[in-house]
C-alpha positions as CSV (number, residue, x, y, z in Angstrom):
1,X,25.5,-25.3,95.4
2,X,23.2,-23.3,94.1
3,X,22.8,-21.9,90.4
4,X,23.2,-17.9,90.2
5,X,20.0,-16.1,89.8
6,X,19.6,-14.2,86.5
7,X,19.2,-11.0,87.1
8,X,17.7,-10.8,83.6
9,X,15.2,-13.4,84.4
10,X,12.4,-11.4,85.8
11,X,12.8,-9.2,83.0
12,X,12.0,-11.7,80.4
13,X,9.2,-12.5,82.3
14,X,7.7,-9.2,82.3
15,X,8.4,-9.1,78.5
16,X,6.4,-12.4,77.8
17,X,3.7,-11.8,80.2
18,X,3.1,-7.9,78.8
19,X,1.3,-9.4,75.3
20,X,-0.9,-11.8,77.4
21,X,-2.1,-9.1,79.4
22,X,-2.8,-6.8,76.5
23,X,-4.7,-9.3,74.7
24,X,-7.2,-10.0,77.3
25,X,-7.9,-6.2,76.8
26,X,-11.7,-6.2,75.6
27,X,-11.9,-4.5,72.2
28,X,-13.3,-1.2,72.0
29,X,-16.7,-0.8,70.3
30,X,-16.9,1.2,67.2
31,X,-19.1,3.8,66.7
32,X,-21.9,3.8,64.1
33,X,-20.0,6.5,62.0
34,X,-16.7,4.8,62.5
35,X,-18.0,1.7,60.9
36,X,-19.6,3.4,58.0
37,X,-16.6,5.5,57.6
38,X,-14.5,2.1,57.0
39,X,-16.7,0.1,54.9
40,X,-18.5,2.7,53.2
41,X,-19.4,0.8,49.7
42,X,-20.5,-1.9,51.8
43,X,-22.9,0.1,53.7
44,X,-23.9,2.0,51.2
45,X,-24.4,-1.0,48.7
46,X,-26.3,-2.6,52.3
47,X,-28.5,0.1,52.6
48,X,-29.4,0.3,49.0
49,X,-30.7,-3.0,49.5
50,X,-32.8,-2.9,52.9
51,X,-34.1,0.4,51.7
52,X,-35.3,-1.8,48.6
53,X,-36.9,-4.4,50.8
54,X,-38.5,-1.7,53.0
55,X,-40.1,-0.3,49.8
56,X,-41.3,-3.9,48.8
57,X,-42.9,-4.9,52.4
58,X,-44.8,-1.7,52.4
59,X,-45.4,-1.3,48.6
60,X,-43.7,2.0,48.4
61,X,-43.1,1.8,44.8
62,X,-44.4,3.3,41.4
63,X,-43.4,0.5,39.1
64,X,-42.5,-2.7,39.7
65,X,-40.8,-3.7,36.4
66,X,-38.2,-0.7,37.8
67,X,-38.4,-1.9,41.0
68,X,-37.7,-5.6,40.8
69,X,-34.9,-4.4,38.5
70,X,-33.2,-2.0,41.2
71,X,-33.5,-4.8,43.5
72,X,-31.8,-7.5,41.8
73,X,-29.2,-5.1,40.9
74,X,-29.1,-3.7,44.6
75,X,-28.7,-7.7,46.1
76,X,-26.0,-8.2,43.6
77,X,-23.7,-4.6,44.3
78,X,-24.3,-5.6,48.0
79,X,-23.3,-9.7,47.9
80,X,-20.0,-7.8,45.7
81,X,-19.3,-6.3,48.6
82,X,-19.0,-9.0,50.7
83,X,-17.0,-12.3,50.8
84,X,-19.4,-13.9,48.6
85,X,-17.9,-12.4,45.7
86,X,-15.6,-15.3,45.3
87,X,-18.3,-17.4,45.1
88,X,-19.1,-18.1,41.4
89,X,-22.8,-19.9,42.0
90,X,-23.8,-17.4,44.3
91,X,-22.4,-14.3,42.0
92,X,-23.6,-15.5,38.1
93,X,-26.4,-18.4,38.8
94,X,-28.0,-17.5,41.3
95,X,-28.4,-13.6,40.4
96,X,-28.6,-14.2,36.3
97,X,-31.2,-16.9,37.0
98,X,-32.9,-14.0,39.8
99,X,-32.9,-11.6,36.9
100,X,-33.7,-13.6,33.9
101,X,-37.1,-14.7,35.9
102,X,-38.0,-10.8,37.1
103,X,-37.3,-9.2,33.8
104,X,-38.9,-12.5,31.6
105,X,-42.6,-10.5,30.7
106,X,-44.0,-14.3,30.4
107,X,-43.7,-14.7,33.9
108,X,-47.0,-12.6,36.0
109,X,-46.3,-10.4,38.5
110,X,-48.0,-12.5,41.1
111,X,-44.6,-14.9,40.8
112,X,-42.3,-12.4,40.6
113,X,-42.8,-10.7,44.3
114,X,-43.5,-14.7,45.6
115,X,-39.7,-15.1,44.0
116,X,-38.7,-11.7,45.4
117,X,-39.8,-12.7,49.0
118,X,-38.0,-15.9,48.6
119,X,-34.7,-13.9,48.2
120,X,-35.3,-11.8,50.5
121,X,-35.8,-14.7,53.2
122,X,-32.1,-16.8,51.3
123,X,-30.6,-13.3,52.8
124,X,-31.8,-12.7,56.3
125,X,-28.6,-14.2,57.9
126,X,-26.4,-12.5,55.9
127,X,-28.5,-9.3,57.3
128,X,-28.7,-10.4,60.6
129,X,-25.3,-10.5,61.3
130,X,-24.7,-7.0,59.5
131,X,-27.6,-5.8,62.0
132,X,-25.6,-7.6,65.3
133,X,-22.4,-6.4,63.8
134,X,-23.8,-2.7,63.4
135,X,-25.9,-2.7,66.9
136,X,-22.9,-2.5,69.0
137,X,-22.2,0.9,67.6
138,X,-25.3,2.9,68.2
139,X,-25.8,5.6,70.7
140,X,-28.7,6.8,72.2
141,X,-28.9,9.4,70.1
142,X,-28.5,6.7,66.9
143,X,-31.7,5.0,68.8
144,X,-33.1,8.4,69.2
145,X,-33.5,9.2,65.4
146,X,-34.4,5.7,64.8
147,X,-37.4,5.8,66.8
148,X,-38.5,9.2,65.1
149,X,-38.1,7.6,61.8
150,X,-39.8,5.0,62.3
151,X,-42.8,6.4,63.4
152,X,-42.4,9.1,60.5
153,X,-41.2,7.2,57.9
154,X,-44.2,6.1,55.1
155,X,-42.3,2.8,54.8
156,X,-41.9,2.0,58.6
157,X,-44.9,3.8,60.3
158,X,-47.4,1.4,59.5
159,X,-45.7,-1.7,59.7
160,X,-46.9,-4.3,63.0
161,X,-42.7,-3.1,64.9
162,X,-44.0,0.2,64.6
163,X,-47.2,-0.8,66.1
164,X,-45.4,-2.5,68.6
165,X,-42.7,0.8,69.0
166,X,-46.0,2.9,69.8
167,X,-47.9,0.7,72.5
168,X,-44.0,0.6,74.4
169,X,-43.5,4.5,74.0
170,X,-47.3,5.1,75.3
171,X,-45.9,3.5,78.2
172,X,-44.1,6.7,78.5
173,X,-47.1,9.8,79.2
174,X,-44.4,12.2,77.2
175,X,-43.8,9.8,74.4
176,X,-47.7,9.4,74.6
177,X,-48.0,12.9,74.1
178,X,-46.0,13.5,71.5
179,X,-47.2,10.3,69.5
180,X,-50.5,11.1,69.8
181,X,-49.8,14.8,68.5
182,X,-48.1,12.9,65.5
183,X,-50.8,10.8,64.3
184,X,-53.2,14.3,64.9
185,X,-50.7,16.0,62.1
186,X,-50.9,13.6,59.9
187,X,-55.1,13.1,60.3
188,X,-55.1,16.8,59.5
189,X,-52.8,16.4,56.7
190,X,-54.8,13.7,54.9
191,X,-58.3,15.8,55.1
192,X,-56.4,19.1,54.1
193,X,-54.9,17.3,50.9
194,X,-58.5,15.9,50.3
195,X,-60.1,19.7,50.8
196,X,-62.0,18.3,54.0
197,X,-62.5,21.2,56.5
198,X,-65.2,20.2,58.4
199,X,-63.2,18.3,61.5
200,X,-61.1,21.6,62.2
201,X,-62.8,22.5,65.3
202,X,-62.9,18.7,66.3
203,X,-59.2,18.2,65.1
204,X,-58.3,21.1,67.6
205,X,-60.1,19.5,70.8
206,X,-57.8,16.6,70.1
207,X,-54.6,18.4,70.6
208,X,-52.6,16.8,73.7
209,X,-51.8,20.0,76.2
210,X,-49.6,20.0,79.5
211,X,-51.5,20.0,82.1
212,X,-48.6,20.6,84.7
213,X,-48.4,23.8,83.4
214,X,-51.7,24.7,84.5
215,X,-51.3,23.4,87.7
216,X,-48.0,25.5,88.0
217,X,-50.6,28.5,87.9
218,X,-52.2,26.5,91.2
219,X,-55.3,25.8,89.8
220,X,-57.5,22.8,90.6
221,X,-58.4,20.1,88.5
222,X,-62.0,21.4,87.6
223,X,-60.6,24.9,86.9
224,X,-58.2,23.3,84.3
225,X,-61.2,21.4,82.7
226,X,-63.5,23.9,82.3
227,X,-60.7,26.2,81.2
228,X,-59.8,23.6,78.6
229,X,-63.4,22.5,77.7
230,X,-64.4,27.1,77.4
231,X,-61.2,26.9,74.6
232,X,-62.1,24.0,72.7
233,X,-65.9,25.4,72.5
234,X,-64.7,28.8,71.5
235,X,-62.6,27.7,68.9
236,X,-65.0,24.9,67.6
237,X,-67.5,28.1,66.8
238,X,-64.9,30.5,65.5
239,X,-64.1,27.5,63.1
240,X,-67.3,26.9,62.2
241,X,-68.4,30.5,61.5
242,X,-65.4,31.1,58.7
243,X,-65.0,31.1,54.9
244,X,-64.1,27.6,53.8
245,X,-60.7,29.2,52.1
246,X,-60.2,30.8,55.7
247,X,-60.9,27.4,57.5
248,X,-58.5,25.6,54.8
249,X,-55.8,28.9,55.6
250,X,-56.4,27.7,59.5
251,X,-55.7,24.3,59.1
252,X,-53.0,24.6,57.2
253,X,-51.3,26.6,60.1
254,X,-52.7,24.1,62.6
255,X,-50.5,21.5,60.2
256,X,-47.5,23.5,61.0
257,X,-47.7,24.7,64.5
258,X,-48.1,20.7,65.0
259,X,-45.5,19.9,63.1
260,X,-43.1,22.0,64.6
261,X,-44.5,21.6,68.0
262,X,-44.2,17.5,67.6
263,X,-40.5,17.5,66.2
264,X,-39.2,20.2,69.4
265,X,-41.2,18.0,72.1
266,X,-39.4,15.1,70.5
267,X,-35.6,16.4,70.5
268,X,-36.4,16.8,74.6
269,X,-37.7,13.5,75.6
270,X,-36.1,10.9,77.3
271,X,-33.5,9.4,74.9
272,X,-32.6,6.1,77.2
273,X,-36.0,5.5,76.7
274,X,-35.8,5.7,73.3
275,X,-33.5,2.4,73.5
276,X,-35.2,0.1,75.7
277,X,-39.0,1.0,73.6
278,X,-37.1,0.2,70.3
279,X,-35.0,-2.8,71.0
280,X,-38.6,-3.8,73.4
281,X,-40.3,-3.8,70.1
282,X,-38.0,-6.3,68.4
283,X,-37.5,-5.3,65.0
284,X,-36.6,-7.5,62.5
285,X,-33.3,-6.6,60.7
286,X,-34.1,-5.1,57.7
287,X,-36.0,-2.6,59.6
288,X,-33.3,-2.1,62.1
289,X,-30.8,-1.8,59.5
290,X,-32.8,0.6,57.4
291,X,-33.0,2.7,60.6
292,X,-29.5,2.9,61.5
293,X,-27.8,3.0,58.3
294,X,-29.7,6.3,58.0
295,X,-29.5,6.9,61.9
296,X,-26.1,8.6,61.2
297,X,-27.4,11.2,58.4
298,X,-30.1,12.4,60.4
299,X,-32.9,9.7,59.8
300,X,-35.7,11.9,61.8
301,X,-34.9,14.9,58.8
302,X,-35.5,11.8,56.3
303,X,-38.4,10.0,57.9
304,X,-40.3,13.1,58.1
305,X,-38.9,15.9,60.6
306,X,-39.9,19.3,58.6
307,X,-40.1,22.6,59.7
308,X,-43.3,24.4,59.5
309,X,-42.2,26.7,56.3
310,X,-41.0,23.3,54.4
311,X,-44.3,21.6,55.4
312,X,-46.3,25.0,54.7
313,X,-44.8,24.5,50.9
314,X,-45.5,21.0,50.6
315,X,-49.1,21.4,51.1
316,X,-49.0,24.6,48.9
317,X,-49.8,27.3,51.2
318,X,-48.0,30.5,52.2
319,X,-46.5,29.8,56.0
320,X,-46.3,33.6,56.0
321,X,-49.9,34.5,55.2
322,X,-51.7,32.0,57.6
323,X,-51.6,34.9,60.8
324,X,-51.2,38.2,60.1
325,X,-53.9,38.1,56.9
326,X,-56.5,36.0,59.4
327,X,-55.8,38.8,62.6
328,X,-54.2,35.7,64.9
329,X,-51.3,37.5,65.3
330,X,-48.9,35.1,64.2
C-alpha cells in the first residue's frame, strides 16, 4: 500500500529551492558614485594618495621636504583605512621607519625619492585591486571625463599612457581633430606667457577646420583648398601688419575661442569610444585611479576644461576687450 502524498511536500520544496535560485542571481554592479558614497574616507584617503604619486611621477611639486611629508602621511591615512590597520608592523615600523628616513636631513634627496619609489612599488597590489574593484563601476561618461583629463591634466598629459591614449584617439578623425586643436591651445599658451607673437599667423593656419561643412555648400575639393589656403594668407598679413600689444590682444582671443571651441567639440564626440581608446592604452593604476576617483567630480573641469572668460583671466587679459576694441566684431 502506498504512503499518502503530502500535500505540503511540494510546498517545502518550493521554499528550499526559492534561496538557491536567488543566490545564483549575479550581483548588481555599483556605480562609481555609489561606491564613493559608501566608503567615502577610504576614497578620499585613496585618492589623496594616487594624487601624491601622480605629483611625484611627473614632478609636479614645489618642495619636496613638504611633499615627501604629505605622502608618508597620505600612505599612512589610506593603509588606516583599510584592513591593514590591524596590522601593527605594517601601521608603526614600516611607516615610522618610512618617515624617520624622509624627514632625517642627513639622508640626500637622491635616496629619498629611490625610497619613495620603493613604496610606491610595496603598494601597487593593494592599488590594483582598488582599481579592479572601482572599474566595474564606471560609465561611459566616467571614461569620458577621464580621457579629457588625461590629456588636460599637467600631471597626466605628458606621461607615455597619455601618449599612448593620443595615437588610439587619432584613430578616431574627430578625436584627431579635437586633440590636435588641444595641443594648438596650449602651443599658443606657452608663447603668449613668454610674450612671443611672432607664430600668430602660423598658429592660425594650424587650426583643424570641418571640411564636411564645405562640402555641404557643394563645393569641390580645390575650391575648399584655395578657399582655405586665400584665409590663412589673409590672416597671416593682417597679423603681421599689427601693433605687437594688438597681436598679443589677438592671440589671447585665439587662446579662448580654442579653448572653448576644443572643450564643446569634446562633450559631442563619441563617448564608447572614449572606453575602448582608454582601457586600449593600458593605464597603470595609479593613473586610472587618479582618473576615476575624480571622474565623478567633474575631472575634465579639474584637468583643465575652462571657459574662455576663466582662461581670458588666467592669462591676464580682458575676454571682453579682445573684439569690439580690435573691430572683429566679437
Amino acid at each position: 500500500m502506498k504512503a499518502a502524498k503530502n500535500p505540503n511536500e511540494n510546498d517545502k520544496k518550493e521554499q528550499v529551492q526559492q534561496p538557491t535560485d536567488q543566490a545564483q542571481k549575479p550581483n548588481t554592479k555599483q556605480k562609481l558614485e555609489d561606491l564613493i558614497l559608501e566608503n567615502g574616507d577610504r576614497y578620499n584617503a585613496l585618492n589623496a594618495l594616487v594624487t601624491n604619486i601622480k605629483k611625484f611621477e611627473s614632478n609636479k611639486y614645489d618642495n619636496f621636504q613638504e611633499f615627501s611629508k604629505n605622502f608618508t602621511v597620505s600612505l599612512g591615512t589610506y593603509l588606516q583605512q583599510t584592513p591593514l590597520k590591524e596590522d601593527s608592523k605594517i601601521m608603526n615600523g614600516y611607516l615610522a621607519g618610512l618617515n624617520s628616513l624622509l624627514t632625517n636631513s642627513s639622508v640626500d634627496t637622491d635616496k629619498k625619492k629611490q625610497y619613495i619609489q620603493r613604496a610606491i612599488n610595496q603598494a601597487m597590489p593593494l592599488l590594483s585591486a582598488e582599481y579592479n574593484k572601482i572599474k566595474s563601476g564606471l560609465s561611459t561618461d566616467h571614461y569620458h571625463n577621464m580621457v579629457q583629463g588625461s590629456l588636460n591634466d599637467p600631471m597626466i598629459m605628458f606621461s607615455p599612457f597619455a601618449n599612448n591614449l593620443k595615437q588610439e584617439l587619432s584613430k578616431n578623425d574627430a578625436y584627431g581633430r579635437n586633440i590636435q586643436m588641444s595641443q594648438l591651445t596650449k602651443d599658443i599658451e606657452n608663447d603668449y606667457k613668454n610674450n612671443n607673437f611672432s607664430k600668430l599667423g602660423g598658429y592660425f593656419e594650424k587650426i583643424p577646420y570641418n571640411r564636411e561643412a564645405f562640402k555641404k555648400l557643394n563645393l569641390k575639393d580645390d575650391e575648399i583648398d584655395k578657399m582655405m589656403k586665400d584665409t590663412d594668407g589673409i590672416f597671416k598679413d593682417l597679423a603681421s601688419s599689427l601693433k605687437e600689444e594688438d597681436q598679443k590682444r589677438l592671440m589671447g582671443s585665439m587662446i579662448s575661442i580654442l579653448s572653448d571651441e576644443s572643450s564643446k567639440q569634446f562633450s559631442s564626440l563619441d563617448k564608447s569610444y572614449s572606453v575602448n581608446a582608454f582601457n586600449n592604452a593600458n593605464p597603470d593604476a595609479t593613473t586610472g585611479l587618479y582618473l576615476a576617483l575624480n571622474a565623478a567630480k567633474g575631472p575634465a573641469e579639474k584637468g583643465g576644461k575652462i571657459d574662455s572668460e576663466s582662461m581670458a583671466k588666467l592669462l591676464g587679459i580682458n575676454p571682453y576687450d579682445t573684439g569690439p576694441g580690435m573691430g572683429l566684431g566679437y
